[in-house]
C-alpha positions as MATLAB code, in Angstrom:
seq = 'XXXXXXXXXXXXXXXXXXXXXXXXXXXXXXXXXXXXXXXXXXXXXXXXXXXXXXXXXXXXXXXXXXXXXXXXXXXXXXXXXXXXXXXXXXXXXXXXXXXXXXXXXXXXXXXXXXXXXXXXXXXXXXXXXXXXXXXXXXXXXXXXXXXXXX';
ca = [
     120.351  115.765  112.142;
     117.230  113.892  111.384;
     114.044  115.810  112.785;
     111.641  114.426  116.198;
     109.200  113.454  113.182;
     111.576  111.670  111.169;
     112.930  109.546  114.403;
     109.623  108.520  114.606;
     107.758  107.397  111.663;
     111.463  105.937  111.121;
     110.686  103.838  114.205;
     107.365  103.507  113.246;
     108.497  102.241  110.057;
     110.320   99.491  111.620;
     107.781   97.880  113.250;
     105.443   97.828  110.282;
     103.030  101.031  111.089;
     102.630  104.502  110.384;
     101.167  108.114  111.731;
      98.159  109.262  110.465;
      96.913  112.612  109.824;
      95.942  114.516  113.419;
      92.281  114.686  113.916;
      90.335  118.090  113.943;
      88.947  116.853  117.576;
      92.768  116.485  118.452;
      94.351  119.377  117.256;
      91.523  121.577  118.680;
      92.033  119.565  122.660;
      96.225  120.565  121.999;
      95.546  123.818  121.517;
      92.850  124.328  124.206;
      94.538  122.888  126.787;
      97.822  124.871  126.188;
     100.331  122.420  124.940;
     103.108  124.464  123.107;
     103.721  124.731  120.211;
     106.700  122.904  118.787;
     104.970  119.842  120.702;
     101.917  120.363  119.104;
     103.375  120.423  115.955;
     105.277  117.573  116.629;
     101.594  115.468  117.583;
     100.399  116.523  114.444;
     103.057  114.842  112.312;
     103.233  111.972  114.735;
      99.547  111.118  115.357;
      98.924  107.470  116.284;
      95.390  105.699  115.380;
      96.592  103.003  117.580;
      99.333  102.606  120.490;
     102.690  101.203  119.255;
     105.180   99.173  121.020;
     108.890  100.812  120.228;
     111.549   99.155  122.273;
     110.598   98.349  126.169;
     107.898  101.716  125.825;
     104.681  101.908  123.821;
     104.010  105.383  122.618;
     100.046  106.035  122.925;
      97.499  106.557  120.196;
      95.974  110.350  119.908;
      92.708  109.292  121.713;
      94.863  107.467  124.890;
      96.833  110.615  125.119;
      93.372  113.055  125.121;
      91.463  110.397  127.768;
      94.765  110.720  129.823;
      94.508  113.818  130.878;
      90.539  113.865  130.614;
      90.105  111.496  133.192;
      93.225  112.635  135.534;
      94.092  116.225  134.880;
      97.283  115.690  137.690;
      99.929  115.707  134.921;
      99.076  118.834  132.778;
      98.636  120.772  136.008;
     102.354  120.087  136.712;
     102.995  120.608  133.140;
     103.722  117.141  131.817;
     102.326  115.395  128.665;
     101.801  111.607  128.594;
     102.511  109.915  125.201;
     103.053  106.445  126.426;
     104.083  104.280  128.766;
     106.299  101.668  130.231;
     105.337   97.845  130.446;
     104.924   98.773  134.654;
     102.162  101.292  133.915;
     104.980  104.436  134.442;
     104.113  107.231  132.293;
     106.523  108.070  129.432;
     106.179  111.809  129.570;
     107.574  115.010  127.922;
     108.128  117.700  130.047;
     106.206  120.333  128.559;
     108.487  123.004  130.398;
     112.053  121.819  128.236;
     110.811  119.510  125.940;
     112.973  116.483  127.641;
     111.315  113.235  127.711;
     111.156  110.692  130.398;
     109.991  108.611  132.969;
     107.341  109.249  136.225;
     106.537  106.825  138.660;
     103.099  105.623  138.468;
     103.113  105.097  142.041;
     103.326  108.968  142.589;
     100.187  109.660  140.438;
      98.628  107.478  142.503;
      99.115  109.338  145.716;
      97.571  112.071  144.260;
     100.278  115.008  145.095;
     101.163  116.555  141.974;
     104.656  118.357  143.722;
     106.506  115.702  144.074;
     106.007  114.821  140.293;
     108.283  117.479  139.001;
     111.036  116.635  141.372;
     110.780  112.374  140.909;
     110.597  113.390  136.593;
     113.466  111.163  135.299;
     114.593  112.581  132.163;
     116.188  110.003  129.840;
     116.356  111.817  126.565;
     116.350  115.493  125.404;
     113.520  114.702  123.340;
     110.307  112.373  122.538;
     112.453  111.435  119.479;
     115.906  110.396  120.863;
     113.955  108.575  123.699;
     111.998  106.237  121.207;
     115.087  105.798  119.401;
     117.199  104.673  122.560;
     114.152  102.476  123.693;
     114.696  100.850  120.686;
     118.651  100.741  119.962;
     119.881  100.741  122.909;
     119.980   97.359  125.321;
     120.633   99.245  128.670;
     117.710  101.679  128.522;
     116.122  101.618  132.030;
     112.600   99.641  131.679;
     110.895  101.799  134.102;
     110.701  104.825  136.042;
     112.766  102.261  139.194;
     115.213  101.126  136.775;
     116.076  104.887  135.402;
     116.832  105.786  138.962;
     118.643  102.965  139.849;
];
């Protein structure tokens, strides 16, 4: 079984980029803000300089991720980690809880109520790594968080 890492800079590769090595100034805002660390380590071998597009998702570069949850701390107080996106805005998330990756509505970050969030998490993979892939294989894979729970 290929590894998260290897899905990855395998899709990466496909679309003509590649990770870079994980800043200091990154590694140090993982670790102080908790993030475990099999996702950390994951981060690390998967750092982005710039976003990517990968199927109907864009994965976010290392800075994007860090303002994320800067500027709107909402997520990683309900223990989810943005690393992309949908083309609506929807957050592409992995739950930092059981490492599934998925879908949240944007519109429910708006409202501001970080409870509902766990409960309206679509997971659509069991990891970052199988969700990239399907986003890219797979023709039926729901284009947002409406379209998952449809």
């Amino acid at each position: 079984m290929r590894t998260e890492t290897a899905l990855i800079i395998e899709a990466l590769e496909e679309i003509g980029s590649k990770p870079i090595s994980a800043p200091e100034e990154f590694l140090t805002w993982l670790t102080s803000h908790h993030i475990p660390p099999g996702v950390t380590a994951f981060l690390q071998s998967a750092c982005l300089a710039e976003s990517a597009d990968l199927g109907v998702i864009h994965l976010s570069s290392f800075s994007q991720i860090m303002r994320y949850h800067t500027e709107d701390p909402t997520l990683l107080e309900s223990q989810f980690l943005q690393v992309g996106g949908a083309s609506n805005g929807d957050p592409v998330v992995i739950d930092l809880l059981s490492g599934t990756s998925g879908y949240l509505s944007h519109e429910l970050l708006w409202e501001g109520d970080p409870a509902p969030l766990r409960d309206n998490f679509r997971v659509l993979a069991p990891t970052i790594g199988e969700l990239v892939k399907s986003s890219m294989k797979d023709d039926s894979f729901p284009i947002d968080w409406h379209d998952a729970v449809s």
